[in-house]
C-alpha positions, -999 to +999 in steps of 0.1 A: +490-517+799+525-532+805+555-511+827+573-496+805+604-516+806+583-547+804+572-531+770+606-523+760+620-559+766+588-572+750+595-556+720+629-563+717+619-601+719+593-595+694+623-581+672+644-612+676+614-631+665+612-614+632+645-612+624+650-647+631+616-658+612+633-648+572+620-681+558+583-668+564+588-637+542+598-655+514+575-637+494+579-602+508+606-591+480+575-596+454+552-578+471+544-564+506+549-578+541+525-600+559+496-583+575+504-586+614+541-582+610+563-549+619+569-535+585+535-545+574+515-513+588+526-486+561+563-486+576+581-511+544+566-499+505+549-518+490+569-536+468+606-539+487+619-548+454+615-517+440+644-496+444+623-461+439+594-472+462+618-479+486+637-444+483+599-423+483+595-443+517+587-429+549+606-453+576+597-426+608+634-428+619+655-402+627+686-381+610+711-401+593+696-434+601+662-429+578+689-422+550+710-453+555+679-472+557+669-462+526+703-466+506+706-501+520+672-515+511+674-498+476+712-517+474+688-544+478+665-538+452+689-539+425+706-565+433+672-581+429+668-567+398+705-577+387+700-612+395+665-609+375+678-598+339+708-613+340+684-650+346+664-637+313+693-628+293+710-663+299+679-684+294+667-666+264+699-669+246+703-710+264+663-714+250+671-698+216+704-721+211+688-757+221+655-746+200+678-740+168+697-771+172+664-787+174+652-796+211+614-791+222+601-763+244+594-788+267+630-796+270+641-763+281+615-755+308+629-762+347+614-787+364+615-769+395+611-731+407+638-715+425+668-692+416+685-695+384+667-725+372+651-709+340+686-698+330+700-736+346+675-753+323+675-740+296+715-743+290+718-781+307+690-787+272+713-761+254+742-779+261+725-818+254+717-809+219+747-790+212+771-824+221+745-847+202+749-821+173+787-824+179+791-860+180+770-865+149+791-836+129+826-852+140+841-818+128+865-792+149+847-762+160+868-731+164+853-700+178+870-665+175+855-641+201+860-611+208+848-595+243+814-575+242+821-537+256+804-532+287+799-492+296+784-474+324+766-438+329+793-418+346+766-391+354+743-416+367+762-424+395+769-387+401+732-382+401+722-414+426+750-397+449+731-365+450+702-382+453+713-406+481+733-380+500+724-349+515+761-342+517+767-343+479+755-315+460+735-320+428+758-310+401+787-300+419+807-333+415+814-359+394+819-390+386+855-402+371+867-432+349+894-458+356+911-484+338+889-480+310+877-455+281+851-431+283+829-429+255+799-408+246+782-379+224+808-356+204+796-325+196+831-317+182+860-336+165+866-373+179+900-390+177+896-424+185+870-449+177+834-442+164+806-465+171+773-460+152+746-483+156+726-510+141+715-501+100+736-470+098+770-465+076+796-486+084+829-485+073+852-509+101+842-537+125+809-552+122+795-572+148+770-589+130+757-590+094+778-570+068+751-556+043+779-549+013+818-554+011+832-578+036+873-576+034+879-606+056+866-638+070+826-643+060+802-670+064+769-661+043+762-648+006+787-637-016+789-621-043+820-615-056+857-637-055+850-665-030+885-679-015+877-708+009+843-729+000+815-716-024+782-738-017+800-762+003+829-764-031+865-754-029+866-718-044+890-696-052+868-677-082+836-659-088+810-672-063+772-660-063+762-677-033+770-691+001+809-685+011+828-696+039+862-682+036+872-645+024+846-626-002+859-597-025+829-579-033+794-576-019+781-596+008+754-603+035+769-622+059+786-626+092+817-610+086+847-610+112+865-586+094+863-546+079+825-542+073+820-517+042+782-506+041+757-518+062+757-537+098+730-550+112+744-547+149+767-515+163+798-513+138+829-495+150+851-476+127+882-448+133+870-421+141+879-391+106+861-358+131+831-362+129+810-386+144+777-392+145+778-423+168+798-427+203+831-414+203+854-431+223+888-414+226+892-376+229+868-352+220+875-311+214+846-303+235+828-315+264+816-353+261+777-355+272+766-387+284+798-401+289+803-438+298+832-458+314+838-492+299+862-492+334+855-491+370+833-458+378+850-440+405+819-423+425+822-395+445+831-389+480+796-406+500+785-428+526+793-463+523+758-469+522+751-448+494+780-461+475+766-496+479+734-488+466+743-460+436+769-492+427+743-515+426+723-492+403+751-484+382+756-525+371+718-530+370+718-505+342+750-515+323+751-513+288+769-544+273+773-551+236+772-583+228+804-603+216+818-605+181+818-645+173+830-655+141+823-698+141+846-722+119+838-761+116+867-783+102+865-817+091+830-818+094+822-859+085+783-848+085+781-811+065+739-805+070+748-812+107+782-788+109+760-762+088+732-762+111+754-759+142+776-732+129+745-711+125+731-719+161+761-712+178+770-681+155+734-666+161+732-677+198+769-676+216+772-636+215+744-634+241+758-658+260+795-645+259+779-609+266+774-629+301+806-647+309+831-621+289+815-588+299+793-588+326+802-614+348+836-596+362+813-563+363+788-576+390+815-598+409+815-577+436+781-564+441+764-589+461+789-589+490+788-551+493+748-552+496+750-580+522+776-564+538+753-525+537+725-546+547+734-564+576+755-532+590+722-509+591+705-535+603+729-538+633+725-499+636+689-499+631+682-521+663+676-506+695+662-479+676+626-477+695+590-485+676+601-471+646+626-492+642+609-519+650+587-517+622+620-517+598+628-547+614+606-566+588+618-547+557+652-558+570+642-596+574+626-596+540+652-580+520+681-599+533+665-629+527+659-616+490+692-609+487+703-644+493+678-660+466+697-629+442+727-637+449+722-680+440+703-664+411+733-646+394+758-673+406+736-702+391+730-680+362+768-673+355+775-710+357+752-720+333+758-692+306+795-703+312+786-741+309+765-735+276+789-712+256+824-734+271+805-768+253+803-751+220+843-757+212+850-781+243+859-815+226+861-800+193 
């Protein structure tokens, strides 16, 4: 047996080793750590991406330490998780554009694996199609968006910092809401704005199809007073079929205006007491469930906790997708102007759900993980066998949160690309 402070420098060396081997543990934030690695005995979960495996852990460190260890890695694990469903979102709603304007499913699968390239694939074909579609049309596209609503769980976060912290007592804080509105369930009278979702009554703004009487803009079936184009004619009459313009009467259409009857996505309406929806404004009684649509202010907690209950917070954001009303002018081609209003009218409120809402939401997680995760790893060393063995989960998850962080960026760029070609040119 080696002296013990031949053992002692012998594992420090072996430390440096794994911390400076990250491109071997490429895989280790999809499943477990190498067998004959530190962190590969029992000491790491499993599954390092997952943010509750990790938490359930057992590291074998002491006090604090064990604690920071485990809000750091969990920061981790979300940010993995961010960067995963924000990929899917974007390259479903790239893959469902570029399919409607007619390219192959060939044509939006990535040539090569790696970070963001379902979601850069998908919206360079998305993109292709869309300015064939354009030239060919020879119209002027106008888009009217308005920004999705992107809330978050105030009691969330107040339950991660119990969770996270010993110091915070469950249920004896909470979290508050800043520059933004706090929404939720109304038990009471609401004065404000009520949201109901998809199918119920709606009486206000509809954010997709208007099942009844649209008051302003529409592009679908009418039938009523058509003022703009009735089946492709100039109207200002009776129309019983497909207007693009303003319809009196019923409707089922997209409808940028005052929905009255039924939506097919969330409708939001002013509030007259009660509401059987969201209420967002002031309530007479106790909101439950109440969301920001601001910046969460968390309660007082370790810097490592904070990282990781924020990173939890964005990966379970609840974003509604944009309102996008489409317009073509001048179209020289109308089959082609008709078929890309309805792609880009059926496709771009996913993708501006992206760069509108949730893109300034996430901006700063990924430097606060790094940042969590390289400062315990700094405290973590010199921290004796035990922490030794953490040096692996360590190696693994930083170098997970470097192919996270390219995801989202490259992910971001393309939804941004996609959803900028629709009226660039136009």
């Amino acid at each position: 047996m080696l002296p013990t402070s031949r053992r002692s420098a012998s594992a420090k060396l072996m430390a440096i080793a794994i911390l400076a081997s990250v491109p071997m543990l490429a895989d280790c934030g999809k499943g477990g750590l190498p067998g004959g690695l530190p962190g590969g005995d029992g000491a790491c979960p499993a599954n390092i991406a997952d943010a509750n495996a990790v938490m359930s852990a057992n590291f074998g460190l002491e006090g604090e330490l064990e604690g920071k260890v485990k809000a750091a890695l969990s920061a981790g694990a979300h940010l993995q998780e961010i960067a995963a469903e924000l990929e899917a979102e974007v390259a479903t709603a790239c893959g469902n554009l570029a399919k409607d304007l007619g390219a192959s499913e060939d044509a939006i699968k990535p040539k090569e694996e790696g970070p963001g390239k379902k979601a850069e694939a998908a919206c360079t074909a998305a993109v292709s199609v869309l300015n064939e579609l354009k030239a060919k049309a020879k119209g002027k596209i106008v888009v009217d968006a308005k920004p999705p609503k992107c809330s978050a769980s105030m009691d969330a976060v107040a339950d991660c910092a119990a969770k996270c912290d010993a110091n915070v007592k469950p249920g004896s804080v909470k979290a508050e809401c800043e520059g933004g509105e706090i929404s939720g369930t109304c038990e009471g009278k609401c004065e404000g704005k009520c949201s109901v979702e998809a199918g119920a009554s709606c009486e206000g703004s509809c954010g997709g199809t208007c099942k009844g009487e649209c008051s302003a803009e529409i592009s679908g079936k009418c039938d009523g007073t058509c003022e703009g184009k009735c089946d492709g004619k100039d109207s200002k009459g009776a129309c019983k079929g497909t207007c693009e313009g303003k319809c009196k009467g019923n409707a089922e259409a997209s409808c940028s205006g005052t929905c009255k009857g039924s939506c097919s996505a969330s409708c939001e309406m002013e509030a007259k007491g009660e509401c059987k929806g969201s209420c967002s404004g002031k309530c007479d009684v106790e909101m439950k469930a109440p969301k920001c649509s601001g910046e969460v202010k968390p309660p007082e907690m370790s810097a490592e906790c904070q990282a990781n209950c924020d990173a939890e917070l964005k990966a379970n954001l609840e974003c509604q997708p944009a309102s996008v009303g489409v317009k073509i002018e001048g179209a020289a081609d109308a089959e082609a102007a008709s078929k890309l209003k309805a792609a880009l009218s059926a496709n771009l409120p996913a993708l501006l759900k992206v760069t509108m809402g949730m893109e300034g939401k996430i901006k700063g997680v990924v430097g606060n993980v790094k940042a969590t995760l390289e400062g315990v790893q700094g405290a973590v060393q010199g921290g004796g066998a035990a922490a030794l063995k953490v040096a692996g989960c360590f190696a693994a998850s930083l170098k997970a949160q470097a192919d996270a962080a390219v995801q989202i960026d490259v992910s971001v760029k393309a939804s941004a690309s996609a959803s900028g070609s629709a009226s660039a040119g136009g």
